[in-house]
N, C-alpha and C positions, 0 to 999 in steps of 0.2 A: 323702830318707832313708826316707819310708816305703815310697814303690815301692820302695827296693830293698830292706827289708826285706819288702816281700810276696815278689818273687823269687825273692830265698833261702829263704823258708820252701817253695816249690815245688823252688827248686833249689839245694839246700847247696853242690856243689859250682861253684856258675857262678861269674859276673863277680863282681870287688872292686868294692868301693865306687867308686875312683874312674875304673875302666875303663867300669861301668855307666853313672857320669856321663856320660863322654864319650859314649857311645852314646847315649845319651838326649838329648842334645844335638844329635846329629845328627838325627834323626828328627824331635826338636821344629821344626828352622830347614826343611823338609820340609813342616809343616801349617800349613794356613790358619786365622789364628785368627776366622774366623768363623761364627754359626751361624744357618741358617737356621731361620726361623718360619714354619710354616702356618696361616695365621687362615684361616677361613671367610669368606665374602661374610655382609657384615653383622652379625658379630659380638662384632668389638671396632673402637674408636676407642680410640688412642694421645693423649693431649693433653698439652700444657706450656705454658708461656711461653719464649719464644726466650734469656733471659739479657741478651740485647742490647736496650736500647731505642732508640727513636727519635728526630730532636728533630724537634716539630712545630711551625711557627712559622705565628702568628697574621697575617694578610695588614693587616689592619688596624690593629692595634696594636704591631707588631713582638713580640709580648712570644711567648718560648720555651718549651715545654714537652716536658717527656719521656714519650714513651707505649709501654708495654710491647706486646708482641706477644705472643697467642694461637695458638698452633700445634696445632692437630687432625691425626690423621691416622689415615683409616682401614686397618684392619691389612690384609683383601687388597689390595685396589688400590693404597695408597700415594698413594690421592688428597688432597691438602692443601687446608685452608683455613686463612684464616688472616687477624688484622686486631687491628687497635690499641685497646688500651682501656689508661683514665690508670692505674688499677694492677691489684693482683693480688689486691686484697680482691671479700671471699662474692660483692656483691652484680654487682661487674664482673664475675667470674668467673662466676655465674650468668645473666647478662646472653648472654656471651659464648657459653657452653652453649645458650642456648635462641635466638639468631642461629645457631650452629652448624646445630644441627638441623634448623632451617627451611631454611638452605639444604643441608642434604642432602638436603631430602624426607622427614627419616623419621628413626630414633633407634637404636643399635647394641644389641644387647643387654646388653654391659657395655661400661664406659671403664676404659680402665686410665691412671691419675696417676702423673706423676712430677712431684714435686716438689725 
């Protein structure tokens, strides 16, 4: 509704509301809804937790446990790491950042979290 009210304020005389829709329709099934990012080399790290845990099973005692997964990823390369830790509290989560970084070598200038 609002596009088409910018429209008409450009153009009084054009398309009705529901003629506009339909144009607008087409053009949308036409675009790709996705948008490219350029990160710099070295700039940012993307990190999360995968949503999905594990089950890691004890070889000696049978006893099962669930371990969350850590996903980094640096913004140019799209290079992943990535490994299990039992949850998503500070001190794993910090744990997991400073194993991170060691194996990259080295430390992004910012991370950007999703949580």
């Amino acid at each position: 509704m609002v596009l088409w009210e910018e429209y008409r304020a450009v153009h009084p005389e054009g398309y009705g509301y529901s003629r506009f829709c339909n144009l607008f329709r087409e053009v949308e099934r036409r675009l790709s809804p996705t948008m490219r990012q350029e990160h710099p080399a070295g700039d940012k790290v993307f990190v999360d937790c995968s949503g999905k845990k594990i089950m890691i099973v004890d070889r000696a005692t049978g006893v099962v446990r669930h371990a969350e997964i850590f996903v980094p990823v640096l913004g140019a390369s799209n290079y992943t790491y990535a490994e299990a830790s039992w949850t998503q509290t500070l001190p794993d989560w910090i744990e997991a950042h400073v194993r991170m970084s060691g194996s990259l070598a080295g430390c992004p200038v910012s991370s950007s979290l999703t949580i």
